[in-house]
C-alpha positions in Angstrom: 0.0 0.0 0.0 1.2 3.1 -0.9 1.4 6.4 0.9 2.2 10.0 1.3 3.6 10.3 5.1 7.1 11.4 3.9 5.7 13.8 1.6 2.7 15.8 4.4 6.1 14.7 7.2 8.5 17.1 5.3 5.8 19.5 4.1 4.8 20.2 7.8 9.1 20.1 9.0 9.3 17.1 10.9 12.0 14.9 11.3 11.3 11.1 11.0 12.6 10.9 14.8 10.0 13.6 16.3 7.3 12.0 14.8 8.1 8.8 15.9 8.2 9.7 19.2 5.0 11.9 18.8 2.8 8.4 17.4 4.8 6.1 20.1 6.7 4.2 17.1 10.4 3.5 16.1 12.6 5.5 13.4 12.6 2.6 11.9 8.7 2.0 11.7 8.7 5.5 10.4 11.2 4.5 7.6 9.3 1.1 6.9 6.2 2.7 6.4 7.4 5.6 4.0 9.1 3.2 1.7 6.1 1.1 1.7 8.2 -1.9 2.9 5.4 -2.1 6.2 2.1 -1.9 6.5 0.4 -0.4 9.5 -1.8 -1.7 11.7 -5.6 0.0 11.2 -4.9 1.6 14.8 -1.4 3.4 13.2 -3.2 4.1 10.3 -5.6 5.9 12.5 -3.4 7.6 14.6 -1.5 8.8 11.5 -4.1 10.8 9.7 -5.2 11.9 13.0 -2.1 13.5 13.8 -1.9 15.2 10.8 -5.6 16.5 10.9 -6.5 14.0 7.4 -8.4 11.0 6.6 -7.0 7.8 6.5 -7.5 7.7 2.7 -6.4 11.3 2.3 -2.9 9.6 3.7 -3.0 6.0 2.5 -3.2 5.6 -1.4 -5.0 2.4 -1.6 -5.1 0.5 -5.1 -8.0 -2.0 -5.2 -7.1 -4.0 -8.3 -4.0 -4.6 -7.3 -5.1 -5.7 -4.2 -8.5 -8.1 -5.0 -7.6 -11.8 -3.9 -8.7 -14.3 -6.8 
């Protein structure tokens, strides 16, 4: 699933450590998630778009086709 955290993240001028600390998560779960290599959790998700003041959909770009099991 894609997304655009590192994009609104450096928009709004905060470092991958801050707001990993601000949402209670690693660097490294920061880092995961903007390169896509993780997925959050529908709780993260949450707390994500929450924290920057967006919908979870407004944050997380998510491509049904690719995603349809069959």
């Amino acid at each position: 699933m894609k997304n655009k955290i590192e994009q609104i993240r450096k928009e709004r001028g905060i470092r991958q450590e801050e707001f990993a600390k601000l949402l209670g998560v690693s660097r490294q779960t920061i880092s995961s998630l903007e390169t896509g290599r993780y997925n959050p959790s529908i709780f993260l998700a949450h707390k994500i778009a929450k924290f920057f003041d967006m919908t979870i959909e407004e944050v997380f770009l998510f491509d049904e086709e690719t995603n349809l099991e069959g």
